[in-house]
N, C-alpha and C positions, 0 to 999 in steps of 0.2 A: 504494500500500500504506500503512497505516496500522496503529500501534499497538493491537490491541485486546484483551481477555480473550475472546472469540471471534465467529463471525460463522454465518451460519445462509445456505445454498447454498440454491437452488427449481432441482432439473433440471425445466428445460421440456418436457420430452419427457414424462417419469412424471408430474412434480407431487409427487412425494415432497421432501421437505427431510430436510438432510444437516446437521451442525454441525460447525464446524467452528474447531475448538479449537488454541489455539498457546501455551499455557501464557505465564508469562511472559518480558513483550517478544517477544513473536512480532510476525508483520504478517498481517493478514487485507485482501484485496482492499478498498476504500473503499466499494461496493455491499455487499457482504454484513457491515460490520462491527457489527456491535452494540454499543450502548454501555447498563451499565444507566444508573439516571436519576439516581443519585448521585455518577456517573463524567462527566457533559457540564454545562455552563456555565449552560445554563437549561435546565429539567426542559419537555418537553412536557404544556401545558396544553388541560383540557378548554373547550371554548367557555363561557364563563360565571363558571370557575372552579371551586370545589369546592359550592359550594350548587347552581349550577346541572348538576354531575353527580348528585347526591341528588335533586334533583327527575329529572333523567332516568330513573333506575336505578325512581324512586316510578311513572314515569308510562306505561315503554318499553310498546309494544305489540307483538302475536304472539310474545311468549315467556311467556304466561302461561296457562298450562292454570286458571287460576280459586285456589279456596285452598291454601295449603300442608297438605300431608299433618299432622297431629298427629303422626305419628312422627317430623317433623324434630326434636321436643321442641324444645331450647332452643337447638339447635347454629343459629344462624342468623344467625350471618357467616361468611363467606366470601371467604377472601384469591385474589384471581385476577391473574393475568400476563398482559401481551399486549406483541405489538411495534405502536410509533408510529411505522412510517415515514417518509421521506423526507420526504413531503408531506403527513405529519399524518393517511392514514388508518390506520384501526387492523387489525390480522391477528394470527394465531395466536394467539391465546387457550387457557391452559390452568388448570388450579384447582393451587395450592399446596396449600393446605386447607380445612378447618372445611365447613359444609354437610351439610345428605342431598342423594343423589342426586337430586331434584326442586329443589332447589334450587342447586344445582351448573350443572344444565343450563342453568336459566333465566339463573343469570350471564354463562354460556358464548353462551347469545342474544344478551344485554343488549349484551356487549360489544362482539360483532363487526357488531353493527348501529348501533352509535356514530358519532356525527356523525364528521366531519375535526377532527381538534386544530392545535391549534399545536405545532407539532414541536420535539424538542429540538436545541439547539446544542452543538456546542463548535467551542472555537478561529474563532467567526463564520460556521461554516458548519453548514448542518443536520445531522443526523446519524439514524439507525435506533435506536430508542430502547428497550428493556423498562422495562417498567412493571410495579410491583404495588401493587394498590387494594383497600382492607376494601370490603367490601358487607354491609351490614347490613339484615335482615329484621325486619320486627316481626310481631310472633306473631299467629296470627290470635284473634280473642276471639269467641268463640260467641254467636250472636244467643241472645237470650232469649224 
C-alpha cells in the first residue's frame, strides 16, 4: 500500500475502471496508485523530448480524417490527460478542454497510439503517472 491522492481499479472481467479515491493520507494498492506528474520525482518523458512530441502530434497517422472543419474557428488547443504506466505505455486518455469535436477526437487518437515513454519515478521506483499536454493546431489557410 502506498500513499496516494487516488488510484484507478480495471475489473478484468467487465473492463470497466473504477476510481478509486482515499482523500487525504489514504493508501491505495501500489498497482492501481496514481501519481499526477507534479507529485513523483521525474515527470514521464516523451521519447525525444518535447520537440520531438510536436513533430509527433504534426506527423501521427490514421487519426486524420484530412482538414479541420472551419467551425473549429480559433479554438485549436487542446489540453488532454492520459495515464503513463508502469512501463511507459500510454492508456486512458481523456480531453480536459479547448477543441471542437473533430478535433478533440483526433487528440484522443494521437495519444493513445503514442510510442512507450519513459515512465515516471518517485522515491526510485516507477510509478503510474497522469499526465496533461497543450496540443496545439494551426489553422488551416485556404488554397488560392
Amino acid at each position: 500500500m502506498v500513499h496516494a491522492q487516488f488510484g484507478i481499479y480495471q475489473n478484468r472481467r467487465t473492463g470497466s475502471y473504477t476510481a478509486i479515491t482515499t482523500g487525504r493520507g489514504g493508501t491505495v494498492p501500489y498497482e492501481y496508485a496514481t501519481w499526477l506528474e507534479t507529485d513523483v520525482d521525474e515527470a514521464p518523458v516523451f521519447p525525444g523530448g518535447s520537440e520531438a512530441m510536436q513533430h509527433y502530434f504534426a506527423t501521427v497517422e490514421g487519426c486524420d480524417d484530412g482538414p479541420v472543419n472551419a467551425a473549429c474557428g480559433k479554438d485549436l488547443k487542446v489540453l488532454v490527460w492520459f495515464i503513463v504506466e508502469h512501463d511507459g505505455s500510454v492508456q486512458e486518455a481523456w480531453i480536459d478542454r479547448g477543441g471542437c469535436d473533430e478535433l478533440q477526437l483526433k487528440t484522443i487518437c494521437a495519444v493513445l497510439q503514442m510510442p512507450t515513454w519513459t515512465p515516471g519515478r518517485r522515491k526510485g521506483e516507477t510509478v503510474r503517472t497522469r499526465v496533461r499536454i497543450p496540443v496545439q493546431y494551426l489553422p488551416v489557410v485556404a488554397a488560392e
